[in-house]
VOVONU-361327 format. One record per residue (C-alpha): residue in three letters; x, y, z; residue number from 1. Coordinates in nm, 2 decimals. Layout:
// VOVONU-361327
["ALA", [X, Y, Z], NUM]
...
This chain:
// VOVONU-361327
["UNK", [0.00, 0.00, 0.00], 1]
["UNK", [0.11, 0.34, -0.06], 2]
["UNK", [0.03, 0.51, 0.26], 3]
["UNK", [-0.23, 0.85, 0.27], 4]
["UNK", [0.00, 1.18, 0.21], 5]
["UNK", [0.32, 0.93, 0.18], 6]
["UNK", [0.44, 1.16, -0.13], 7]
["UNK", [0.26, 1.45, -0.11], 8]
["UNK", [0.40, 1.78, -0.17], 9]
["UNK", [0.74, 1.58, -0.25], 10]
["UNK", [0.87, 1.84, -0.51], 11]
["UNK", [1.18, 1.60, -0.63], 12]
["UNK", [0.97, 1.36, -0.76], 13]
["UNK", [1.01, 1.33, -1.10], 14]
["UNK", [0.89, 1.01, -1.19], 15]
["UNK", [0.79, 0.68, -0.96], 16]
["UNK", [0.71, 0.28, -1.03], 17]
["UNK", [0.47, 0.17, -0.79], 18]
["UNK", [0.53, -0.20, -0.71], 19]
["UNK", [0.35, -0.51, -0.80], 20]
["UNK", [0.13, -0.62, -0.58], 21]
["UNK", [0.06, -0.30, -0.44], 22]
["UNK", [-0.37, -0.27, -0.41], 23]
["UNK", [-0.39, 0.07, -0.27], 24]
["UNK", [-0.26, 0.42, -0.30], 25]
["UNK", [-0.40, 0.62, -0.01], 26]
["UNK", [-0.58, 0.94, -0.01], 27]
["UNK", [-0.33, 1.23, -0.13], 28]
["UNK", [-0.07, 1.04, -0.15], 29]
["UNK", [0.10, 1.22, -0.44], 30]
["UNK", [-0.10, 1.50, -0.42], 31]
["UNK", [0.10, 1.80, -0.52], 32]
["UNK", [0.37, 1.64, -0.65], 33]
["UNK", [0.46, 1.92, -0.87], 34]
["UNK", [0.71, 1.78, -1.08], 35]
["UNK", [0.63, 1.41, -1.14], 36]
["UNK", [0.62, 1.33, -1.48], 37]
["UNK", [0.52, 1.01, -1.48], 38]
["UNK", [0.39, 0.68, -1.30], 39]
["UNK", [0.38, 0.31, -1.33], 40]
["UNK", [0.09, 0.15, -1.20], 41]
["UNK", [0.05, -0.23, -1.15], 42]
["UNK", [-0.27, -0.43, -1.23], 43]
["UNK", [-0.32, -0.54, -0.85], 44]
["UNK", [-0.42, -0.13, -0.78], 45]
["UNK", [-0.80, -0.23, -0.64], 46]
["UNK", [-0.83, 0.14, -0.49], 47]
["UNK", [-0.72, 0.47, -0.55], 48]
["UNK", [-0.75, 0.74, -0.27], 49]
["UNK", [-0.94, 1.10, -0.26], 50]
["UNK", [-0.70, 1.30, -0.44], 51]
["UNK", [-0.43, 1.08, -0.46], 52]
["UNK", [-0.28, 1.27, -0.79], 53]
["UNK", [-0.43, 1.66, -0.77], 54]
["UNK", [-0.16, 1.91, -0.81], 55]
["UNK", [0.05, 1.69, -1.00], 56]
["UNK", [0.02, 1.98, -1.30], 57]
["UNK", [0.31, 1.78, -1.51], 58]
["UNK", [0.18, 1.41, -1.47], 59]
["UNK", [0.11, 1.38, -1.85], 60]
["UNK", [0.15, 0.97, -1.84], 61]
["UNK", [0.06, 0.72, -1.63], 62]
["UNK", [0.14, 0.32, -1.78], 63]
["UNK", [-0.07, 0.04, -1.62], 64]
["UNK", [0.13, -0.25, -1.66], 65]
["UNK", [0.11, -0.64, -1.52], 66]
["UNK", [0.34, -0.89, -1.37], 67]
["UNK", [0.38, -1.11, -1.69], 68]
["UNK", [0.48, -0.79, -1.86], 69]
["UNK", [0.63, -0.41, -1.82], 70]
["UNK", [0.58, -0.29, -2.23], 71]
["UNK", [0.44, 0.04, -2.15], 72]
["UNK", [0.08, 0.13, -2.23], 73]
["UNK", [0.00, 0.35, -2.56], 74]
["UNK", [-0.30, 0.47, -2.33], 75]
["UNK", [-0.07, 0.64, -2.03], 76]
["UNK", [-0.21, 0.99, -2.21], 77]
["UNK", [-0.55, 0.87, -2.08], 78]
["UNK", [-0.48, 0.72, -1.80], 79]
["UNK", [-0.28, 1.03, -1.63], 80]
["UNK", [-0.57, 1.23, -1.70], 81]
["UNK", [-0.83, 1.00, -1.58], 82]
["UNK", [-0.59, 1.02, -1.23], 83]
["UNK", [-0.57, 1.43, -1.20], 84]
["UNK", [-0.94, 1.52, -1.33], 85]
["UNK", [-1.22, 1.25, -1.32], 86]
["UNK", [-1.42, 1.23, -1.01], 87]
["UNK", [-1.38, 0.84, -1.05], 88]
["UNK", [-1.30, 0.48, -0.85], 89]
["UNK", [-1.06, 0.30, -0.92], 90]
["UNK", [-1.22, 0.12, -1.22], 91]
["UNK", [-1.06, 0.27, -1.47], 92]
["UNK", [-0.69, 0.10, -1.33], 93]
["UNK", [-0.87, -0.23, -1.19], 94]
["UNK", [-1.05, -0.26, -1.55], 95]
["UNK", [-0.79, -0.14, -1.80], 96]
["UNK", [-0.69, -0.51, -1.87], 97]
["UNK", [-1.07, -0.55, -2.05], 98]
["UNK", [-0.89, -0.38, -2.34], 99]
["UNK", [-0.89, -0.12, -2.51], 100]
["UNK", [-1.18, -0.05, -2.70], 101]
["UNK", [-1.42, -0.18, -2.35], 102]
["UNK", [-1.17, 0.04, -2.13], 103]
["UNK", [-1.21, 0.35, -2.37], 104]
["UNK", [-1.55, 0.30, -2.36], 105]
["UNK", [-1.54, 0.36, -1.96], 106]
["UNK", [-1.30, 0.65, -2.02], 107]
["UNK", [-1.54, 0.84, -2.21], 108]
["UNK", [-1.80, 0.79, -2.00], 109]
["UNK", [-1.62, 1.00, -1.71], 110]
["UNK", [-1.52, 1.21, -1.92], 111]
["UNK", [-1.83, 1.30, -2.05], 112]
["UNK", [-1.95, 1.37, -1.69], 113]
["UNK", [-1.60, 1.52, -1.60], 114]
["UNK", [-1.75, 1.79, -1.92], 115]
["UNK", [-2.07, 1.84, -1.79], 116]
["UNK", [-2.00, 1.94, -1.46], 117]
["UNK", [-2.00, 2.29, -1.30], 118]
["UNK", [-1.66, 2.48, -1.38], 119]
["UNK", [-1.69, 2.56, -1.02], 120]
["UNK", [-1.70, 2.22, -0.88], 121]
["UNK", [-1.42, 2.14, -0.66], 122]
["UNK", [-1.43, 2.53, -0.56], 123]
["UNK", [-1.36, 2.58, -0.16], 124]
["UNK", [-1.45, 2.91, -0.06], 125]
["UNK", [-1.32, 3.05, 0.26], 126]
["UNK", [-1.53, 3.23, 0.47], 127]
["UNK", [-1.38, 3.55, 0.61], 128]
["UNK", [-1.49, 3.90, 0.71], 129]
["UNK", [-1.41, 4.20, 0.54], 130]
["UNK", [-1.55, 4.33, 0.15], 131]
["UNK", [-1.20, 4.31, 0.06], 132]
["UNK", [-1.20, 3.94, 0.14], 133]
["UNK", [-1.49, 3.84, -0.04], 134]
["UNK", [-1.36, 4.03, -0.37], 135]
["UNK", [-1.10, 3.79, -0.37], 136]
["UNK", [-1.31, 3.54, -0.33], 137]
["UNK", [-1.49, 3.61, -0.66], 138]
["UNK", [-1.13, 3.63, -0.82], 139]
["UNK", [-1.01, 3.29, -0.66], 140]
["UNK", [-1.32, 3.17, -0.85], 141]
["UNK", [-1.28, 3.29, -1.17], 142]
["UNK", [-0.92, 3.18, -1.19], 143]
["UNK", [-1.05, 2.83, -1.07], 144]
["UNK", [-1.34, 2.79, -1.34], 145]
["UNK", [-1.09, 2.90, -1.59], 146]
["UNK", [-0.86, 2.64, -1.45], 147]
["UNK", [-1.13, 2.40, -1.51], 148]
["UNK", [-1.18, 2.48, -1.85], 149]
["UNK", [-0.82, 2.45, -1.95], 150]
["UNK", [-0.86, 2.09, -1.81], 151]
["UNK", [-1.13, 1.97, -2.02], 152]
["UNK", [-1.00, 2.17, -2.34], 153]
["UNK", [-0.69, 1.93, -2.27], 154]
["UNK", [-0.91, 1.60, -2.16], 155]
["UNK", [-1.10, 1.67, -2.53], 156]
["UNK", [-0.77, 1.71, -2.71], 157]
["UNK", [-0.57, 1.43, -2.59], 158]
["UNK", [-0.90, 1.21, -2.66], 159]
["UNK", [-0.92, 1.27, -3.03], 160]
["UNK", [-0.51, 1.22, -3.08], 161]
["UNK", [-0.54, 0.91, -2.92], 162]
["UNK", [-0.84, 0.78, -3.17], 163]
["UNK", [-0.98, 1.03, -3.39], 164]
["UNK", [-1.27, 0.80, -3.48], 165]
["UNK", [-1.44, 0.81, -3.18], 166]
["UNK", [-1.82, 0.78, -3.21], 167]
["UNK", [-1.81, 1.06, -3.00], 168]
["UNK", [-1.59, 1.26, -3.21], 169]
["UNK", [-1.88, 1.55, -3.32], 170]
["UNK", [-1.96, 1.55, -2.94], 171]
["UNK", [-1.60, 1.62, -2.83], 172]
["UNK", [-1.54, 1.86, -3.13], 173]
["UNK", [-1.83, 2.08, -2.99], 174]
["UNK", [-1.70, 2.06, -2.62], 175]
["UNK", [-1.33, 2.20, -2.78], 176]
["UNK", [-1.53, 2.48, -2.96], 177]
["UNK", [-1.75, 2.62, -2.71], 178]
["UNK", [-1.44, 2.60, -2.41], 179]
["UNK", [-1.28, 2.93, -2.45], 180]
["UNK", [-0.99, 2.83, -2.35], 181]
["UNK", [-0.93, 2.52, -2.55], 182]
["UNK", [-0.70, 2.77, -2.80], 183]
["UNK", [-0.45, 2.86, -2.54], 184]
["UNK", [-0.31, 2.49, -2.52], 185]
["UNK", [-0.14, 2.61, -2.88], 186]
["UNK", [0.03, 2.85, -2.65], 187]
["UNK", [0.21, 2.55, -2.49], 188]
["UNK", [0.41, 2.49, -2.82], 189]
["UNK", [0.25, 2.15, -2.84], 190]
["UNK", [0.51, 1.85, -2.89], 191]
["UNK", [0.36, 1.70, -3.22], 192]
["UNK", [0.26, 2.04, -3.38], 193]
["UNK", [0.12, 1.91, -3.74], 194]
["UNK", [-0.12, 1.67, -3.50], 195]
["UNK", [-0.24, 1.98, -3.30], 196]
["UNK", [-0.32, 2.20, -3.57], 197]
["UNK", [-0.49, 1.88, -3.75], 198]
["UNK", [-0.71, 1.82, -3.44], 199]
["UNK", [-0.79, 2.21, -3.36], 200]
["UNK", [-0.85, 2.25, -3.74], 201]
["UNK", [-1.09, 1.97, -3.78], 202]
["UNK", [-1.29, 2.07, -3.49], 203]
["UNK", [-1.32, 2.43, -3.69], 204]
["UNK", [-1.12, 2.65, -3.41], 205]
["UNK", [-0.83, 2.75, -3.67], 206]
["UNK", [-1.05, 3.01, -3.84], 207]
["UNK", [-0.85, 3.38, -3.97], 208]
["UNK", [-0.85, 3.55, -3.63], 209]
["UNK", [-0.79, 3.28, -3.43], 210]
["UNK", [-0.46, 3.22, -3.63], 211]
["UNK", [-0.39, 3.58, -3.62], 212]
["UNK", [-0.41, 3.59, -3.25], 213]
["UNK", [-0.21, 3.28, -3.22], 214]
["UNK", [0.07, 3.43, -3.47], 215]
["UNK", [0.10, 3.72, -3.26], 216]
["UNK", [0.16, 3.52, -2.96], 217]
["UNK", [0.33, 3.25, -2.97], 218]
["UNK", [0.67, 3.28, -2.90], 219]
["UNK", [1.00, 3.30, -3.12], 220]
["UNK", [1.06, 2.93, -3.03], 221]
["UNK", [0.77, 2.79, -3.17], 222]
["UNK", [0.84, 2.78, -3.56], 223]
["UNK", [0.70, 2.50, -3.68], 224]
["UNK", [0.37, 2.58, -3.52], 225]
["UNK", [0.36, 2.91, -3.67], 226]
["UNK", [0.46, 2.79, -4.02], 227]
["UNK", [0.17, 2.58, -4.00], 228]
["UNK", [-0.05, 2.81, -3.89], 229]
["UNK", [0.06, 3.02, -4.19], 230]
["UNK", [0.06, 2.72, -4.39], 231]
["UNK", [-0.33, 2.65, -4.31], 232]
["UNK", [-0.40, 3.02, -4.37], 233]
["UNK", [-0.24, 3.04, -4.75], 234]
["UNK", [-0.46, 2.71, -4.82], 235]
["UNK", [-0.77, 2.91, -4.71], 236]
["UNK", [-0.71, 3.13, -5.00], 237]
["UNK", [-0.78, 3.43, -4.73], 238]
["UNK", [-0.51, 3.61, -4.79], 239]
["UNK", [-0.45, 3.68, -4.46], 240]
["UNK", [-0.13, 3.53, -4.43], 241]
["UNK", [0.07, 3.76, -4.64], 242]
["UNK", [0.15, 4.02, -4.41], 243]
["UNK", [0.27, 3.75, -4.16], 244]
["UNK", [0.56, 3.61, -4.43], 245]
């Protein structure tokens, strides 16, 4: 068992196997573990703790892997974000060896619930005294729904790289459209840029200004996202791009 708060807050944790035979990891136990990366997590994992991975803001995979085999899981995408944003059990560790297509189904289904819930859920307001206080308060909560909203934009994107064909690939095109901050993941200078700007495009979010306003943006650093940017533009036949060559 990994023990309630054994990791939490550990900022030199950059990546960790848990151990097979391990069938609990306790409530925050890596909560706020800042820096980890990434996590292996064994097949025996029967129950997974309030919290145990909130905070961990750079956990972008987490492999599920059994004792007959460590090959690490194409689905870690999926499975780190099930851990940091789904309200959920621990089914969707104790039933990933269903396979794929049964274990995607159950992935969708939180996240379709993780999508439409309140941006405010999870919100703990403090209760204080003073006008001043409570103006914060109405701050704290706007940067926390917009928080929120960043999550699911993400949660929607990683979805349709990992299979485009979803049958719910209309449904999670129109989530990514209405969030208003699905655009600023671009700002991250995605890893696989052509694959962004194929699933941003596809969902209809790379119109004129929105490429304008990511042009004048991003940063120096990011030149093959802006050349495809300027690339999608020219193709448009809107002629917006020349003044950006």
């Amino acid at each position: 068992m990994i023990e309630k708060k054994r990791f939490m807050g550990d900022k030199s944790l950059r990546s960790f196997v848990i151990p097979i035979g391990t069938k609990e990891i306790g409530d925050w136990a890596f909560a706020n573990c800042r820096e980890l990366a990434w996590i292996k997590i064994p097949a025996s994992v029967t129950y997974v703790g309030r919290d145990a991975f909130a905070g961990c803001d750079k956990l972008r995979n987490a492999f599920w892997y059994q004792e007959s085999t460590e090959e690490e899981d194409d689905l870690s995408g999926l499975m780190a974000i099930a851990l940091r944003f789904f309200k959920t059990d621990a089914r969707l560790i104790t039933e990933r060896s269903l396979g794929e297509q049964k274990w995607l189904t159950l992935w969708d289904e939180a996240c379709v619930a993780f999508l439409e819930s309140s941006d405010a859920e999870g919100f703990r307001p403090f209760l204080a005294g003073g006008e001043e206080d409570y103006a914060d308060e109405e701050e704290k909560l706007k940067e926390h729904c917009w928080a929120t909203r960043l999550r699911k934009a993400f949660a929607v994107y990683v979805r349709l790289t990992v299979d485009g064909n979803t049958e719910r690939k209309t449904y999670y095109q129109k989530k990514l459209c209405e969030n208003d901050m699905a655009i600023e993941l671009l700002m991250d200078n995605p890893k696989n840029p052509q694959e962004a700007v194929n699933v941003f495009g596809e969902a209809g979010l790379l119109t004129p200004t929105n490429c304008i306003d990511l042009l004048e943006r991003l940063p120096e650093e990011c030149v093959e996202l802006k050349a495809l940017l300027l690339q999608r533009m020219a193709q448009g036949g809107t002629g917006f791009a020349m003044e950006y060559i």
